[in-house]
Backbone as a ProteinNet text record, in pm:
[ID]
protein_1_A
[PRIMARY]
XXXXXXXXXXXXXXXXXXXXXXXXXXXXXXXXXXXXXXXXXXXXXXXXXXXXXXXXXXXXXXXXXXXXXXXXXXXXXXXXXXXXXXXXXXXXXXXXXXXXXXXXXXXXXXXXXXXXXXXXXXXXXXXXXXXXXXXXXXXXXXXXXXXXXXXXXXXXXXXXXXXXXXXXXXXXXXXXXXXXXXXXXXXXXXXXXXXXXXXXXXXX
[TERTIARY]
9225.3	9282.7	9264.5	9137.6	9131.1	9225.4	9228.5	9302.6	9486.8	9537.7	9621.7	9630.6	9539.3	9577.2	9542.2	9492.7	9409.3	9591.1	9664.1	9784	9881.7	9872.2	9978.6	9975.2	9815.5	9815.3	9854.8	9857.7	9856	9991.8	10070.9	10220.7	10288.8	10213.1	10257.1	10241.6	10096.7	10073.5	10184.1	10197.8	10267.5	10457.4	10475.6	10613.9	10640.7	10477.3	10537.4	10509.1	10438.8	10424.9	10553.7	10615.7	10750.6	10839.8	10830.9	10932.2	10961.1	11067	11066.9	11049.4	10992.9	10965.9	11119.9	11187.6	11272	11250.5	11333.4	11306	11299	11251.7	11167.2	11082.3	11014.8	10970.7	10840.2	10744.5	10630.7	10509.9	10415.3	10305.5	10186	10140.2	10025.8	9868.2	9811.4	9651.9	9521.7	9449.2	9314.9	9221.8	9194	9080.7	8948.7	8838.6	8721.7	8653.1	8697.1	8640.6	8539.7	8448.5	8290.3	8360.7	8300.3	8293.5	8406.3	8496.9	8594.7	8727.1	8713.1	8851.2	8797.7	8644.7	8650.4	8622.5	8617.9	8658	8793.2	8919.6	9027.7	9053.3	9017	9010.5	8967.6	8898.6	8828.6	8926	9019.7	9123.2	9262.2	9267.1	9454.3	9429.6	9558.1	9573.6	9673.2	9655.8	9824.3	9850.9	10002.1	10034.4	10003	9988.4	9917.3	9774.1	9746.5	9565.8	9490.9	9574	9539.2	9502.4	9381.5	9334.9	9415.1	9492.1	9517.5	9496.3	9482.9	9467.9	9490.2	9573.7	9680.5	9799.1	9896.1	10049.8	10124	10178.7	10293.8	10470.2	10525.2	10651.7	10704.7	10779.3	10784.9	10899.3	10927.5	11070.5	11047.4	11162.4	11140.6	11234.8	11140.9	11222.6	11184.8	11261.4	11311.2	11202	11245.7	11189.9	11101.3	10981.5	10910.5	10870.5	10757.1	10743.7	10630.7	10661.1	10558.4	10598.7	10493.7	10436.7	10455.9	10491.9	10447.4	10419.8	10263.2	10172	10094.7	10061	9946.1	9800	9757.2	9616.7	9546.4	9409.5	9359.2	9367	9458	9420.5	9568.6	9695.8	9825.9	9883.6	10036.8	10119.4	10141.7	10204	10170.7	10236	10291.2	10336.8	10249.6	10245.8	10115.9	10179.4	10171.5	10192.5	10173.4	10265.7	10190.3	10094.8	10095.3	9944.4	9822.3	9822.1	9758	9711.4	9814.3	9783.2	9740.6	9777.6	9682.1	9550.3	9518.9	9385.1	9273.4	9325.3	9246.7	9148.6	9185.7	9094.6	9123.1	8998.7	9041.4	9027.2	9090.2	9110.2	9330.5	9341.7	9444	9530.1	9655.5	9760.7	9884	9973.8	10136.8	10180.1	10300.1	10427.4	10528.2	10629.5	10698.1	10798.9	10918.2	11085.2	11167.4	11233.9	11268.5	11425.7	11449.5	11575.5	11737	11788.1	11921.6	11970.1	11958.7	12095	11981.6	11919.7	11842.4	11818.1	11891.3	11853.6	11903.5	12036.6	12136.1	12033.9	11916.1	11855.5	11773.5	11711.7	11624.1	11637.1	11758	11767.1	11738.6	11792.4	11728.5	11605.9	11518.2	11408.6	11348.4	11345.2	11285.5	11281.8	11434.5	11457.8	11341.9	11336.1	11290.7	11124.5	11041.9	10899.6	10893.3	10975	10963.3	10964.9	11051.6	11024	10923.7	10850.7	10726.6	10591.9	10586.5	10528.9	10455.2	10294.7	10267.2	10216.8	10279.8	10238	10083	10003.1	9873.1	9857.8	9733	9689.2	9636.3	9693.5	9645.4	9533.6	9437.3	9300.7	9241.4	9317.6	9336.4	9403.8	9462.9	9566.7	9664	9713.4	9749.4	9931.1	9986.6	10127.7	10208.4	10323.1	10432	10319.2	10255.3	10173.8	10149.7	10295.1	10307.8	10212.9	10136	10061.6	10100.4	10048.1	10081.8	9967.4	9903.8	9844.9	9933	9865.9	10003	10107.3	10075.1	10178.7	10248.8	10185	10293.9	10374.5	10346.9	10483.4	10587.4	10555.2	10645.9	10746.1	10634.2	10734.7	10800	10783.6	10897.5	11019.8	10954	11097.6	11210	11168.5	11229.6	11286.4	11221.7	11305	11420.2	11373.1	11494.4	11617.2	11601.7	11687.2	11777.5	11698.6	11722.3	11819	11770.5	11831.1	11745.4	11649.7	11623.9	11475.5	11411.8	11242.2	11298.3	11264.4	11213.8	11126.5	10995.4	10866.3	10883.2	10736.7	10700	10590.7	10531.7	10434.9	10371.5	10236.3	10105.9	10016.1	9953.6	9848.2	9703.9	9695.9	9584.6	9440.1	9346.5	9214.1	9144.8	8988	8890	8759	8756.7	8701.7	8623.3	8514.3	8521.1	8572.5	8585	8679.8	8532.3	8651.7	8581.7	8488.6	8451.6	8379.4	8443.4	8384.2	8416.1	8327.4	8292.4	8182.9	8280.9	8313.4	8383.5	8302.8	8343.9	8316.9	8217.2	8072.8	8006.1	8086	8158.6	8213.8	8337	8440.5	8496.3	8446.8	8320.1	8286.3	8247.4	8184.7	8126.6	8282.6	8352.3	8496.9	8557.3	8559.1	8626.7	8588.2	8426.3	8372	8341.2	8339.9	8332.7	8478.9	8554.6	8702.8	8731.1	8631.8	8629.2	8741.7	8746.4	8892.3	8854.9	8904	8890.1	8940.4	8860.4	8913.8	9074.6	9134.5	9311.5	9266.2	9206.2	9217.9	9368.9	9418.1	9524.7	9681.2	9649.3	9768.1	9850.3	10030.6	10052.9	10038.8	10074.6	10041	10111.4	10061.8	10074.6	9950.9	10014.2	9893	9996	9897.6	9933.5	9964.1	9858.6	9860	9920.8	9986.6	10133.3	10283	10291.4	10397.5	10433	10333.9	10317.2	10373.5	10385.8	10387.7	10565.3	10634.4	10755.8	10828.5	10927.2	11027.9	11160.3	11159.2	11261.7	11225.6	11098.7	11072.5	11013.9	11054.2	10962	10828.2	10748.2	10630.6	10657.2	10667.6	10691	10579.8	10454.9	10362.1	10246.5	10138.1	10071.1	10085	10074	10098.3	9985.3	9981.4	9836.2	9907
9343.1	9214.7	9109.7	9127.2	9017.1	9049.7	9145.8	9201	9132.5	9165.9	9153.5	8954.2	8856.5	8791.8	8691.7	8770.3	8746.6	8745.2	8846.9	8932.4	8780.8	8732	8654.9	8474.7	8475.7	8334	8357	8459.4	8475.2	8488	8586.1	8551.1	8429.7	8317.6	8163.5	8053.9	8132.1	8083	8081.4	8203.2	8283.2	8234	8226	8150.6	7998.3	7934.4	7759.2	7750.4	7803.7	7739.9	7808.5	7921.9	7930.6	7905.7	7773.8	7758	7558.7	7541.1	7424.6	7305.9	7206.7	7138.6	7043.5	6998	6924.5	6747.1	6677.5	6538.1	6552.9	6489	6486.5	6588.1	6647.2	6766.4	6683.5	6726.8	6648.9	6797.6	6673	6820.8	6760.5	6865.2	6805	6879.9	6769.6	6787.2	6778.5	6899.1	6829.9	6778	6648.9	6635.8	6584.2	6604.3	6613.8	6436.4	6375.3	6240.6	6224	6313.8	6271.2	6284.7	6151.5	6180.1	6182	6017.7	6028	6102.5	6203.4	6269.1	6436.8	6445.2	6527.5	6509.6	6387.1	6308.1	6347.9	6320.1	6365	6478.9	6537	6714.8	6742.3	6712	6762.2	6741.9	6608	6633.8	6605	6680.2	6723	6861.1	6930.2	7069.8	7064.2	7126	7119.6	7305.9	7314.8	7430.5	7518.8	7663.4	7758	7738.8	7666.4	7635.2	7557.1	7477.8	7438.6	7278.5	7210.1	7089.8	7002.1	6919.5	6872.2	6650.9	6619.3	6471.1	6369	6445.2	6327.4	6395.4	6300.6	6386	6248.7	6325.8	6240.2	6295.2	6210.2	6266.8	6265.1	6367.7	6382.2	6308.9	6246.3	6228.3	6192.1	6168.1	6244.4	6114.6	6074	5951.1	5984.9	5982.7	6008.8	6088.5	6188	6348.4	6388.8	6316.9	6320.7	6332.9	6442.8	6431.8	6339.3	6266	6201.9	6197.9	6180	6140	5979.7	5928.8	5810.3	5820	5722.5	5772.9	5654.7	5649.4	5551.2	5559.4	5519.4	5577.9	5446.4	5480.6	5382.2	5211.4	5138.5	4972.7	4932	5060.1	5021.2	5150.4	5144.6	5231	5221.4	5382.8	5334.3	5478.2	5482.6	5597.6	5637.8	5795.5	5875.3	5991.8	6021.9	6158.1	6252.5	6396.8	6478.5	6577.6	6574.3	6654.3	6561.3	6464.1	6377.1	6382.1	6413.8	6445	6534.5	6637.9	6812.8	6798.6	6676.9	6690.1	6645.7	6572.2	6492.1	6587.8	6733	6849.2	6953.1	7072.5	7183.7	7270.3	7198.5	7302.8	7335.8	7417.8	7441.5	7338	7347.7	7236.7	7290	7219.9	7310.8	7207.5	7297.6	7226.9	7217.8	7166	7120.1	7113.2	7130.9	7062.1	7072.3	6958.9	6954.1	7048.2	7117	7214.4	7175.4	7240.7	7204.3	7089.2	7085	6997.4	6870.7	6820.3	6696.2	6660.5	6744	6744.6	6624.9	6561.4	6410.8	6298.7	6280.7	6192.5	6149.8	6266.1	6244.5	6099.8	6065.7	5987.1	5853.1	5834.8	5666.8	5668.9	5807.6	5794.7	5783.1	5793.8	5747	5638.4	5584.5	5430.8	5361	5399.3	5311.9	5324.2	5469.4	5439.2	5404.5	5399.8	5312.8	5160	5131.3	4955.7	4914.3	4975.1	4996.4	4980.7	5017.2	5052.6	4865.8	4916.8	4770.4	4699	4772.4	4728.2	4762.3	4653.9	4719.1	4840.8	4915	5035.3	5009.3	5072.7	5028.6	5125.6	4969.5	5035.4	5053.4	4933.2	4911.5	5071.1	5140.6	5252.1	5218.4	5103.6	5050.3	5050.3	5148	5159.9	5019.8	5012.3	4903.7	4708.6	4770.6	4627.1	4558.3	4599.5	4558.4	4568.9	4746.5	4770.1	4941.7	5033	5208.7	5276.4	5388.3	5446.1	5615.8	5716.1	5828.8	5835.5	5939.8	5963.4	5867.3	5733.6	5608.8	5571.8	5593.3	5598.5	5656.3	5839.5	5899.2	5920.3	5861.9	5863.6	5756.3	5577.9	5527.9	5515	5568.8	5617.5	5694.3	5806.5	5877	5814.9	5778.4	5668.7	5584.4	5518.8	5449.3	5488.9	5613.8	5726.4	5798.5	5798.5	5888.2	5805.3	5681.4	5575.8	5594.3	5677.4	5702.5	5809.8	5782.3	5891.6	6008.4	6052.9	6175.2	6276.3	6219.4	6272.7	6177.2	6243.5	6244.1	6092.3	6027.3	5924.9	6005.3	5981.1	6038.6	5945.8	5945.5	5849.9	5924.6	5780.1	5877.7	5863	5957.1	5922.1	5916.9	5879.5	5862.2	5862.5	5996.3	6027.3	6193.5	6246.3	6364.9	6425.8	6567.2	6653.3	6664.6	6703.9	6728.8	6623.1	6521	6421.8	6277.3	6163	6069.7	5970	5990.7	5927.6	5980.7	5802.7	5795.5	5816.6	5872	5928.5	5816.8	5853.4	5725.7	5660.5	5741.1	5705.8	5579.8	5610.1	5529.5	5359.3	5384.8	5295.8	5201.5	5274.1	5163.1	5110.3	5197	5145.3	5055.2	5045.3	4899.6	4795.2	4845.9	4744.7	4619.6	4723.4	4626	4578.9	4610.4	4553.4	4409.8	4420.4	4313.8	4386.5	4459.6	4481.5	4591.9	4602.9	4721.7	4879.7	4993	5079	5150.8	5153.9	5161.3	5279.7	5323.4	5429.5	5469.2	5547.8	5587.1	5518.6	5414.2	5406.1	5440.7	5430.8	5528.9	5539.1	5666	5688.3	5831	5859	5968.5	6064.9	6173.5	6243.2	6342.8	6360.9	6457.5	6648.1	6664.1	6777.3	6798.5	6708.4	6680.1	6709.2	6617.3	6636.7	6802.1	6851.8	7007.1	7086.4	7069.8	7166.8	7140.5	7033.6	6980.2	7083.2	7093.3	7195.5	7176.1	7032.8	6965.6	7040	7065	7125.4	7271.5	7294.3	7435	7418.4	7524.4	7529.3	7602.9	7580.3	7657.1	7759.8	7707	7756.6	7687.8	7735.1	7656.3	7632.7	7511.6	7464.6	7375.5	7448.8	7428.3	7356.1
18261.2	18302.1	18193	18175.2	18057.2	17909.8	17906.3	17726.8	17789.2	17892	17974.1	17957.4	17973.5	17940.6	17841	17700.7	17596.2	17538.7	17586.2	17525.2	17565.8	17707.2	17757	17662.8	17627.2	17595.8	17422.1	17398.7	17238.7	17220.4	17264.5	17268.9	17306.1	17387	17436	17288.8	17199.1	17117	16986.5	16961.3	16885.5	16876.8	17033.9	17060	16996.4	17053.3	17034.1	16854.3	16807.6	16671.4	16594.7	16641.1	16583.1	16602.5	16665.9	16748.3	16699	16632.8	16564.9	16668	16645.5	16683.7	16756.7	16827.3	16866.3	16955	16911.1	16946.4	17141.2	17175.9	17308.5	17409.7	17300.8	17321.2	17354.7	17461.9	17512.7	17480.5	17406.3	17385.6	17480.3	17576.1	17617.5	17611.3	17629.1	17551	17620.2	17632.4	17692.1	17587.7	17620.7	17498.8	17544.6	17454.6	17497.4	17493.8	17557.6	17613.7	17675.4	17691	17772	17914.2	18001.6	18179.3	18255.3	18154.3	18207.4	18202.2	18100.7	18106.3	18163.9	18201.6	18271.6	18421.7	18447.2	18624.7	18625.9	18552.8	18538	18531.5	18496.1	18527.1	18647.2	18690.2	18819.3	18971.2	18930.8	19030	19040.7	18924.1	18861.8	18831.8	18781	18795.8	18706	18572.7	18508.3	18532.6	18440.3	18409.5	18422.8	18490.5	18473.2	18463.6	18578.5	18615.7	18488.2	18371.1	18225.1	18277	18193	18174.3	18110	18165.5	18069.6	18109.8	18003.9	17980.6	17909.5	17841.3	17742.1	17693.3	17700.8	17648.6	17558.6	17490.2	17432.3	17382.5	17395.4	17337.6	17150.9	17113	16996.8	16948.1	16848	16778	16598.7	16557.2	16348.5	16329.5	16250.7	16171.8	16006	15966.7	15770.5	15780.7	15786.9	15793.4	15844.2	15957.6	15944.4	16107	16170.6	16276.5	16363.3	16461.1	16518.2	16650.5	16725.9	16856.1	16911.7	17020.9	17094	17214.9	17188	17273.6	17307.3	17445.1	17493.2	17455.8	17380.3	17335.1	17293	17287.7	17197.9	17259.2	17175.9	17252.5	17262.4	17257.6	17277.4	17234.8	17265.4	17284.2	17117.3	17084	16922.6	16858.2	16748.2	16654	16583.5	16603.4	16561	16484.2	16385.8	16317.8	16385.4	16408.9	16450.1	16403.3	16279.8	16194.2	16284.2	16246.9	16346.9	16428.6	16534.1	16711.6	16740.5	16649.2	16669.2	16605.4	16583.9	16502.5	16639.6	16758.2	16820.2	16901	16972.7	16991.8	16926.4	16933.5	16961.3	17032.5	17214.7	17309.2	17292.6	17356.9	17285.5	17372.3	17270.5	17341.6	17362.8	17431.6	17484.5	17455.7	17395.6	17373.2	17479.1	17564.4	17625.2	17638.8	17689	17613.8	17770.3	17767.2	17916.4	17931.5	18004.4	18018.7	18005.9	17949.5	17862.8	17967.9	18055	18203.5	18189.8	18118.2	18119.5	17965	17866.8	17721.3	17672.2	17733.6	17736	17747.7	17782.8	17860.3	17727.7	17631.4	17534.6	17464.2	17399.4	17308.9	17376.1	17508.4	17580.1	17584.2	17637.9	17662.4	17544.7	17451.3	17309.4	17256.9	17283.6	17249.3	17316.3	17504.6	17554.2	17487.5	17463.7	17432.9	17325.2	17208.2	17099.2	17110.3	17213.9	17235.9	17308.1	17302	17391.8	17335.4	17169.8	17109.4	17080.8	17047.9	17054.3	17189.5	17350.1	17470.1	17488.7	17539.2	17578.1	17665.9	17619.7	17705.7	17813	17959.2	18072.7	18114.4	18089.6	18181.8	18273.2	18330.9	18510	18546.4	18500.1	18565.4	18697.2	18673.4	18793.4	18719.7	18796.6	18739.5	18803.1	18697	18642.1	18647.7	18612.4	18552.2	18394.9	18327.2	18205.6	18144.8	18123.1	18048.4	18071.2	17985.1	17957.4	17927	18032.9	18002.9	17994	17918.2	17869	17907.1	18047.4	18161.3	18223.3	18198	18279.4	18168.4	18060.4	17937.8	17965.7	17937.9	17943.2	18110.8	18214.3	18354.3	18329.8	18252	18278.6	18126.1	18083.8	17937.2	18024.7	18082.2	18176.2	18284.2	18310.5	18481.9	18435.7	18310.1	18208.6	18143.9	18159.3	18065.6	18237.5	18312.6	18426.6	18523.3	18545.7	18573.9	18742.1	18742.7	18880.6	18859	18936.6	18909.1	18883.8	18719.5	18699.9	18703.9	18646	18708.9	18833.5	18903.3	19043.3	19051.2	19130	19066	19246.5	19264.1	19343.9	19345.8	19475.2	19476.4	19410.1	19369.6	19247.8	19321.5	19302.6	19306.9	19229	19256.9	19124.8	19225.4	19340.3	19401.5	19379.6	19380.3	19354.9	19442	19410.3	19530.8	19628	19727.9	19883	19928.2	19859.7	19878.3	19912.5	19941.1	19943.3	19894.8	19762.7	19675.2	19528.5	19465.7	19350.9	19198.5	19142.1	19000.8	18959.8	18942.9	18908.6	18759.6	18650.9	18555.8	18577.3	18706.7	18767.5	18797.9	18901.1	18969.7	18827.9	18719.7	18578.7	18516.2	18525.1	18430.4	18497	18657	18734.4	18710.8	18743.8	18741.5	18641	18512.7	18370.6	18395.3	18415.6	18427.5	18541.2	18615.3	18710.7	18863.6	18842.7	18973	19060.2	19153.3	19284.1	19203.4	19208.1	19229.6	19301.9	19180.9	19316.1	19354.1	19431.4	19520.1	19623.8	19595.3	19640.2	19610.5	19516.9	19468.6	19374.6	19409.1	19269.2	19122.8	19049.5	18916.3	18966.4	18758.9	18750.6	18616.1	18597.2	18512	18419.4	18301.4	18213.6	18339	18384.9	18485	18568.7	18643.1	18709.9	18649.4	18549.6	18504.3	18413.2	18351.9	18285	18414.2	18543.5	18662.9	18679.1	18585.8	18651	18644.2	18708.5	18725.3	18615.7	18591.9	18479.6	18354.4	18333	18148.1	18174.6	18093.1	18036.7	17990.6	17977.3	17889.6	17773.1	17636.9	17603.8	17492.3	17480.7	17479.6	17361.8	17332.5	17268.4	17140.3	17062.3	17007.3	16902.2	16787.1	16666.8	16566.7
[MASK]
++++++++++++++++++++++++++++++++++++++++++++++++++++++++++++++++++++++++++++++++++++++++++++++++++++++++++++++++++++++++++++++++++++++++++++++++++++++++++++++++++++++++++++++++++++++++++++++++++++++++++++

């Protein structure tokens, strides 16, 4: 079983890095952030049972490939030599299916004008601020003219419990604001499950 899927992730591997890179192709990433991006793991689920906690979308300006992405202290253009540098758990590449391929070029426009918006730390979606996944769901909604990804009420509760991520309760709190418990958002691990894109495999 295991050689069986030593065989399945190596051929996924093997596919995405030969596989040229194309403009709105979304790569997504688990990366190793300490508590809070493994509070985030603990209750999302991407792709094929995969971690994931940060994504961005791809596009090539004068020859050149990059990422835009919510990161850091704003939404912002990142190289992608770059972006594969930030872990090394492995990462997937993405590309949404031919009958939605029309949509790419608005949705780019829109996260490029974007670029420069503060990073939302509140996680409190359409509050004129972007954390990953609330990028790429409203580039898409903009392009779509109507929800593409899905948005979920989010928690920051552990599972089966009802006692919030002590990592949570310190990050509100320095923030001054309520825990949104159950209001919407979205996640890197959500959107990897969409039915709109493919996976098309990992990506070094």
């Amino acid at each position: 079983m295991k050689a069986i899927l030593f065989f399945f992730l190596f051929t996924l591997g093997i596919t995405a890095q030969n596989r040229p890179l194309k403009e709105g192709d979304l790569i997504f990433q688990n990366l190793n952030c300490g508590p809070m991006c493994e509070a985030i793991n603990a209750v999302t689920q991407g792709y094929n049972e995969m971690d994931f906690n940060h994504m961005g979308i791809v596009f090539k300006q004068d020859n050149e490939w990059y990422v835009i992405e919510a990161a850091g202290e704003a939404v912002r253009k990142t190289s992608v030599s770059v972006f594969l540098t930030y872990t090394d758990n492995p990462m997937y590449l993405a590309r949404l299916k031919s009958e939605y391929q029309h949509l790419i070029p608005k949705a780019i426009d829109f996260a490029k004008s974007q670029i420069g918006v503060p990073y939302d730390n509140d996680f409190i979606y359409n509050n004129g601020k972007y954390y990953c996944s609330e990028l790429i769901y409203d580039a898409f909604l903009q392009a779509y003219q109507k929800p593409f990804f899905q948005l979920y009420p989010m928690t920051y509760k552990e599972p089966q419990s009802n006692n919030y991520f002590p990592v949570w309760v310190q990050h509100f709190s320095s923030l001054g604001i309520e825990i949104p418990e159950g209001k919407p958002g979205c996640n890197p691990g959500g959107m990897s499950k969409d039915e709109k894109i493919d996976m098309l495999g990992i990506i070094r």
